[in-house]
One Martini backbone bead per residue (centre of mass of N, CA, C, O) as a GRO file, in nm:
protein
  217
    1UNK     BB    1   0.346   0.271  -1.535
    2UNK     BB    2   0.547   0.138  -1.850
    3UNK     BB    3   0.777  -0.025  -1.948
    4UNK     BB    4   0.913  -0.222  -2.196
    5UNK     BB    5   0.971  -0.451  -2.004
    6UNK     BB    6   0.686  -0.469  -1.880
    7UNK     BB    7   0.543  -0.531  -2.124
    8UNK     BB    8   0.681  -0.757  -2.233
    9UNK     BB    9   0.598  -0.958  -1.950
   10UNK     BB   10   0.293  -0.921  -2.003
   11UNK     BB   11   0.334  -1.020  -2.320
   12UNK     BB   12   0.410  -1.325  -2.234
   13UNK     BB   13   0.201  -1.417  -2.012
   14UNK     BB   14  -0.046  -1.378  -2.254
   15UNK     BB   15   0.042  -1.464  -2.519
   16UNK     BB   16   0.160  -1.147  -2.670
   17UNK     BB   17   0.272  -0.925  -2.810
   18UNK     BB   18   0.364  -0.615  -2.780
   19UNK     BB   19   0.167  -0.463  -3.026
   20UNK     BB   20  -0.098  -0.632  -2.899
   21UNK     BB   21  -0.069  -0.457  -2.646
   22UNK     BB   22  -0.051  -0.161  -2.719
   23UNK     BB   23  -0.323  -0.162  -2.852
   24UNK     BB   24  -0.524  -0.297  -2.616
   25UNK     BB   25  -0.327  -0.208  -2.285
   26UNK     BB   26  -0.290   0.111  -2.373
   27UNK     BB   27  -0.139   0.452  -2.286
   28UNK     BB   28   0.000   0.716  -2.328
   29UNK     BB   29   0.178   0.623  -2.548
   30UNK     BB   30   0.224   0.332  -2.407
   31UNK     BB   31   0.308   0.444  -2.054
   32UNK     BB   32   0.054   0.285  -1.994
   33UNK     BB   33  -0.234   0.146  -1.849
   34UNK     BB   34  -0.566   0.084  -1.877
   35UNK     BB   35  -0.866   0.233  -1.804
   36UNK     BB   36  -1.191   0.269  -1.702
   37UNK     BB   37  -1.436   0.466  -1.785
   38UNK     BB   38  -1.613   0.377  -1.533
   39UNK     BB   39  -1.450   0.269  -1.307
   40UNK     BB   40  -1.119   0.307  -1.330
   41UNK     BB   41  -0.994   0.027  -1.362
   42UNK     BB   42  -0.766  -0.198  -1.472
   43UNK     BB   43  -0.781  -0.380  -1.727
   44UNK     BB   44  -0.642  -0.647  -1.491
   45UNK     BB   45  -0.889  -0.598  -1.300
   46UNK     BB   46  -1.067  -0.912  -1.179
   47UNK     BB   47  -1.244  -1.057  -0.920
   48UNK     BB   48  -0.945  -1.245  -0.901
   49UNK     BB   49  -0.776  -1.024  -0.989
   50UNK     BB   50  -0.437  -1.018  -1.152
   51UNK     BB   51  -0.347  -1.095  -1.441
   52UNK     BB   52  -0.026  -0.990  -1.403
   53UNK     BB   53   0.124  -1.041  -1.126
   54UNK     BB   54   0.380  -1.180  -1.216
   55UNK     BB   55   0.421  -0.880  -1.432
   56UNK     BB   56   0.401  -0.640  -1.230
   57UNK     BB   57   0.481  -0.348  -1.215
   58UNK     BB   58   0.681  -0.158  -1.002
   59UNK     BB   59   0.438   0.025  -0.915
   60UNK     BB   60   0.265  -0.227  -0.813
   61UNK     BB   61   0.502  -0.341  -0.630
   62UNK     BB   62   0.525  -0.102  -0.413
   63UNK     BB   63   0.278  -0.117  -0.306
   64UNK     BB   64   0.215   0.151  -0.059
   65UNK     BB   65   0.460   0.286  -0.200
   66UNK     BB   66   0.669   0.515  -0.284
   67UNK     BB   67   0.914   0.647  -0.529
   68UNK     BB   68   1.185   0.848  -0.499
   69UNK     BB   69   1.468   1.061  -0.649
   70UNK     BB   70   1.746   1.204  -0.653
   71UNK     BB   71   2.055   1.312  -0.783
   72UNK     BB   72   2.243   1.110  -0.635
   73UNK     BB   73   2.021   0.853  -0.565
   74UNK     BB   74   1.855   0.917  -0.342
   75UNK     BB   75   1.626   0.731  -0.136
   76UNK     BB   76   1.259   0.771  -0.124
   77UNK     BB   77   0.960   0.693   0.097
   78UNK     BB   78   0.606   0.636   0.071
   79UNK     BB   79   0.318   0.625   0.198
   80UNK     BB   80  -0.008   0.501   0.073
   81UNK     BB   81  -0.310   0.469   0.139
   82UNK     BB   82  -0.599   0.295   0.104
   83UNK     BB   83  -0.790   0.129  -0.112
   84UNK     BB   84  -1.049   0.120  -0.207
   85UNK     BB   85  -1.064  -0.279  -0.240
   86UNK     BB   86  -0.833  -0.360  -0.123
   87UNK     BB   87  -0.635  -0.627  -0.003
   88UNK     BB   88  -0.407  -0.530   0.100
   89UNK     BB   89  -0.196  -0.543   0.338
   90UNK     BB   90  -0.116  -0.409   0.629
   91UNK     BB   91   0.161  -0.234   0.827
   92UNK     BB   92   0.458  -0.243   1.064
   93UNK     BB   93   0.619  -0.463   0.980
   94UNK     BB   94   0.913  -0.447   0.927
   95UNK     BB   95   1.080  -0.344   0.624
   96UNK     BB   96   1.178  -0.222   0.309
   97UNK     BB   97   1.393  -0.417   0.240
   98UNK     BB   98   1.195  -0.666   0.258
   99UNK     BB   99   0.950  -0.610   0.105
  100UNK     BB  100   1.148  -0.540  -0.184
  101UNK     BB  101   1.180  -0.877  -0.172
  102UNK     BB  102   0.944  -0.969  -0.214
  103UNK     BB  103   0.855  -0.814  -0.466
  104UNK     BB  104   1.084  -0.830  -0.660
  105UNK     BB  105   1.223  -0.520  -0.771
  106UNK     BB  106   1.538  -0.544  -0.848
  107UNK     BB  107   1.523  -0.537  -1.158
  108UNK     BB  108   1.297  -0.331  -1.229
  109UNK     BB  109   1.488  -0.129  -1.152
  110UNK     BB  110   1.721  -0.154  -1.315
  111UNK     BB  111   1.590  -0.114  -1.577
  112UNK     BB  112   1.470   0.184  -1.517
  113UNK     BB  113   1.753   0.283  -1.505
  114UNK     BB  114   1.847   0.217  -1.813
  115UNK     BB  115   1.616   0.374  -1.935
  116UNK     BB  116   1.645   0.608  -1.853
  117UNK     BB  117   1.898   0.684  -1.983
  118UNK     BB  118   1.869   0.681  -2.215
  119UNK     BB  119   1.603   0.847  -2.265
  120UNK     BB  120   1.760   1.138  -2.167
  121UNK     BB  121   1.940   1.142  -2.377
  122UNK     BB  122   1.745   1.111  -2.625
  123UNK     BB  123   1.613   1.387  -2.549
  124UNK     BB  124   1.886   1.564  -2.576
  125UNK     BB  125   1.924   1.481  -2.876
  126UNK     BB  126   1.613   1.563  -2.969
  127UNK     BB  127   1.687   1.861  -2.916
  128UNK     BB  128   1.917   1.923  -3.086
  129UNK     BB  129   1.752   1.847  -3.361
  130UNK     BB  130   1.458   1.925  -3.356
  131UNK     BB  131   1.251   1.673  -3.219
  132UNK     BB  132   0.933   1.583  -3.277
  133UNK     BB  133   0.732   1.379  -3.134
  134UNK     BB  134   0.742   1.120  -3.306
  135UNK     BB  135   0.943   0.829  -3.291
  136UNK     BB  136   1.171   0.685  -3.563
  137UNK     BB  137   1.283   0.387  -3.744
  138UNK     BB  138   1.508   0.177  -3.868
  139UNK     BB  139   1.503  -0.137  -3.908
  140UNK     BB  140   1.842  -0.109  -3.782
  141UNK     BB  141   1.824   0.137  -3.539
  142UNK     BB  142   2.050   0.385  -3.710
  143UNK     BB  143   1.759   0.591  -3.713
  144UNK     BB  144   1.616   0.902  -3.719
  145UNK     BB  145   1.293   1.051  -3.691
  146UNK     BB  146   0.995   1.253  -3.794
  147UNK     BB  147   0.695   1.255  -3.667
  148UNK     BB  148   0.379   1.304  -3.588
  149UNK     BB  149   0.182   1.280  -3.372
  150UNK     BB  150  -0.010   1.079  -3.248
  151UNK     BB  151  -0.340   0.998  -3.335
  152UNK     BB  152  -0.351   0.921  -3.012
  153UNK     BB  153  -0.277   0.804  -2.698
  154UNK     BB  154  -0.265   0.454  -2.784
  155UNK     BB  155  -0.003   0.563  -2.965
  156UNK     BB  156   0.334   0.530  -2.978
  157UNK     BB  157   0.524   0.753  -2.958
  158UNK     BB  158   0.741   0.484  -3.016
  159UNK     BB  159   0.947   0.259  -3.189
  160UNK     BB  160   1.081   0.131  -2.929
  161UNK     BB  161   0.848   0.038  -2.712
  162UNK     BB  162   0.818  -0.180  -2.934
  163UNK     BB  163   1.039  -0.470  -2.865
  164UNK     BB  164   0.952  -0.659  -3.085
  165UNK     BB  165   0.942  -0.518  -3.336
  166UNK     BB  166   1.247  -0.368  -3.295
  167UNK     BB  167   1.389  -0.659  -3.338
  168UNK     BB  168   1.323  -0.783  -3.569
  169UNK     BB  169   1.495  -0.532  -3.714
  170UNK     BB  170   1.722  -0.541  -3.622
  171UNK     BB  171   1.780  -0.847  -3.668
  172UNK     BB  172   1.762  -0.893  -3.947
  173UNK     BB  173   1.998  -0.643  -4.005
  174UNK     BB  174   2.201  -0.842  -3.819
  175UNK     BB  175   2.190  -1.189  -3.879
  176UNK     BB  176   1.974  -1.264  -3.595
  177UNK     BB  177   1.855  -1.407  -3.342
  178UNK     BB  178   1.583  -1.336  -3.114
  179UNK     BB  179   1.523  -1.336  -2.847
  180UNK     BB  180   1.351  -1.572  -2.569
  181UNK     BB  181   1.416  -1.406  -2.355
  182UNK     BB  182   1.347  -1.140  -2.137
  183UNK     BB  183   1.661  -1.063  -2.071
  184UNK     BB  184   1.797  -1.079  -2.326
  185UNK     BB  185   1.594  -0.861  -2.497
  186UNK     BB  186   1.622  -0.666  -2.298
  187UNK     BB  187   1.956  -0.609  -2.392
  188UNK     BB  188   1.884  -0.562  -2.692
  189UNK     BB  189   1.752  -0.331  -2.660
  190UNK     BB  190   1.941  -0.147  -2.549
  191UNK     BB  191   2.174  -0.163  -2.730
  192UNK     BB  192   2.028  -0.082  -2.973
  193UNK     BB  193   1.962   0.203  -2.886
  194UNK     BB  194   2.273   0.272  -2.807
  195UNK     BB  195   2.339   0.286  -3.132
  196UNK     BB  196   2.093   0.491  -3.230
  197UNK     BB  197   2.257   0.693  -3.060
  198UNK     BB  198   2.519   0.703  -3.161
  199UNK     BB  199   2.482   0.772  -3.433
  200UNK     BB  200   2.314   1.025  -3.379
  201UNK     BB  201   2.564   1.184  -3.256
  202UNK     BB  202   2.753   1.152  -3.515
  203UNK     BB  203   2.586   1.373  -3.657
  204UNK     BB  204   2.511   1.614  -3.441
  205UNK     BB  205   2.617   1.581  -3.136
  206UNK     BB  206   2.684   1.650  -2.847
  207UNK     BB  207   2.475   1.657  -2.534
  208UNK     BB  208   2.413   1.852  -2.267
  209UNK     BB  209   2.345   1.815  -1.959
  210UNK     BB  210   2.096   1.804  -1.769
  211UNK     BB  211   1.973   1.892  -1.511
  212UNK     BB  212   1.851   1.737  -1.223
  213UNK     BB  213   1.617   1.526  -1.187
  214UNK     BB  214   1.314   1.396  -0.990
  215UNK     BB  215   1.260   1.070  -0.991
  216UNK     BB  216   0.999   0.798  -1.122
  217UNK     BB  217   0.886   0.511  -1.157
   0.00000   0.00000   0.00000
């Protein structure tokens, strides 16, 4: 799994758009990172390792962990097996709280609980709109719309998925300079997102909660 904040970072890193990472290094709607058809592995693991490892997703960082939560927020980890090929480090020394502080877990974890909470209003609020498919955003992003489902798996959900290119039409139309921090812009990201849900709301009422499921980073 991949969301939009792990994409800025990966596509900081790499020194390009996150426009050009989706379209390069994703998949599965822009929510996956691309793997190889032949070999299976990802496209940024190479015989000297990890190309964005400074900058890899949450999934990555906390492996060989599994991490889900339940309705009240309670975590459970479980460990997975050690894969063919895989050079780290396995043991049985230290704690789960140690581990996930060393591999610096806690921004992304907070990030990816930001977006959960979104993304869930989101689909609540766009299935009582009656809304499938790609989701769209007009420049200001204080409307939506639908649109076909994407062309591929490799084509974004949502413009809302690439983070540089919806800040560009949001920061345009609020005539507002783009953040050039990665924390920055993802808050600016999250806000925006957060306008464009308000407005949507305000046009249709609110969605009801749905019952709390199991979620997973």
């Amino acid at each position: 799994m991949a969301g939009p904040h792990e994409v800025l970072g990966m596509s900081r890193l790499l020194g390009i758009s996150t426009t050009e990472f989706l379209a390069t290094y994703a998949d599965n709607g822009g929510t996956t990172l691309r793997f190889g058809e032949e070999d299976g592995r990802c496209v940024f693991v190479t015989e000297s390792g990890c190309r964005v490892h400074a900058r890899r997703p949450l999934v990555c960082r906390l492996y060989p962990l599994g991490r889900a939560t339940d309705g009240t927020g309670e975590e459970r980890f479980a460990r997975f097996p050690k894969q063919d090929g895989c050079e780290a480090e396995f043991g049985t020394d230290g704690t789960i709280a140690d581990f996930l502080e060393a591999q610096g877990v806690a921004p992304y974890l907070e990030w990816s609980l930001r977006y959960g909470e979104v993304y869930r209003r989101m689909l609540r609020l766009l299935d009582l709109a009656g809304v499938e498919g790609k989701v769209e955003t007009d420049a200001g992003g204080e409307t939506g719309a639908a649109g076909p489902h994407p062309a591929s798996d490799r084509d974004p959900l949502s413009s809302w998925q690439d983070i540089d290119a919806s800040l560009a039409g949001y920061c345009a139309a609020k005539g507002i300079a783009v953040p050039a921090g990665i924390d920055e812009a993802i808050g600016l990201h999250l806000a925006a997102m957060g306008e464009w849900l308000d407005g949507l709301e305000a046009r249709i009422g609110a969605a009801p909660d749905n019952p709390k499921r199991e979620e997973k980073p």
